[in-house]
N, C-alpha and C positions, 0 to 999 in steps of 0.2 A: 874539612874546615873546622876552624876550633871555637868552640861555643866559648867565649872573655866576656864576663860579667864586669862591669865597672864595682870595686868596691867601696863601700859606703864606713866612712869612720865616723862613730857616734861618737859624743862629749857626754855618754852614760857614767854614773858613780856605779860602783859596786855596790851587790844590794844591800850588803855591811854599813855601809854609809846613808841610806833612806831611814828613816825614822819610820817604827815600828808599826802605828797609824797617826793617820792625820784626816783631822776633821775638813771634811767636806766642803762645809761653808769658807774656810779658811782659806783652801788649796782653791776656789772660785775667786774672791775678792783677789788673790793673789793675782790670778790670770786676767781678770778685767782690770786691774790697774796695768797689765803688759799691752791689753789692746783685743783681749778675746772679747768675745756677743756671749752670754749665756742665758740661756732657755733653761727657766724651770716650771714652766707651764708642760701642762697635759700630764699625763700619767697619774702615779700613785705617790710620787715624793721619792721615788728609791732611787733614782736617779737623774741627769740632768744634760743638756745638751750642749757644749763647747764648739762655737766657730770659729775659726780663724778668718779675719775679713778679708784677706789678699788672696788668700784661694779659695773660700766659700767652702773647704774642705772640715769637716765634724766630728766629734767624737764625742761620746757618751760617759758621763762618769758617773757611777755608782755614789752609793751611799756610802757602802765600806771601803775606804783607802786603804787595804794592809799593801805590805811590800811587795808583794806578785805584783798586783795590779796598778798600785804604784808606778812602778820600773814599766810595764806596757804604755799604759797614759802616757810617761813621761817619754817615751820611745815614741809615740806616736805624736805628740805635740813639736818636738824637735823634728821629727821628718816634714811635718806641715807647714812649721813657721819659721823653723831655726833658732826656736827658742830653747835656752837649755836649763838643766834643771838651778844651776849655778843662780841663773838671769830670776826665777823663781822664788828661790829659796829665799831670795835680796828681797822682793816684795813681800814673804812671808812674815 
């Protein structure tokens, strides 16, 4: 029997096309003007906690936005909400 994974096509940029860093606060206000909850209570301030409200599903964003983690984030916000970096960048 043959193990057929369904494959998944992302609407990810090349990481040629994310900007270098991007401040923190910035890439937040962006996401709650799309409809995320953001949590910056508890901790030390290094980073911050992103819901999505239709699946209660979360993710953590750092203080430093370089490009790796960028492309993750943005990989993981699009799997949770089907938001894509395009829908983002508009609110930026």
């Amino acid at each position: 029997m043959l193990n057929v994974r369904a494959k998944t096509k992302w609407n990810m940029p090349s990481r040629s096309e994310l900007p270098g860093s991007l401040h923190r606060n910035k890439f937040t206000k962006a996401l709650r003007r799309l409809g995320f909850l953001i949590d910056k209570s508890g901790g030390d301030g290094s980073h911050c906690k992103v819901t999505w409200p239709g699946t209660q599903k979360s993710i953590t964003i750092p203080q430093r936005l370089d490009k790796d983690v960028l492309y993750y984030v943005l990989k993981e916000i699009e799997q949770y909400s089907g938001i894509t970096w395009d829908q983002i960048r508009q609110e930026l």
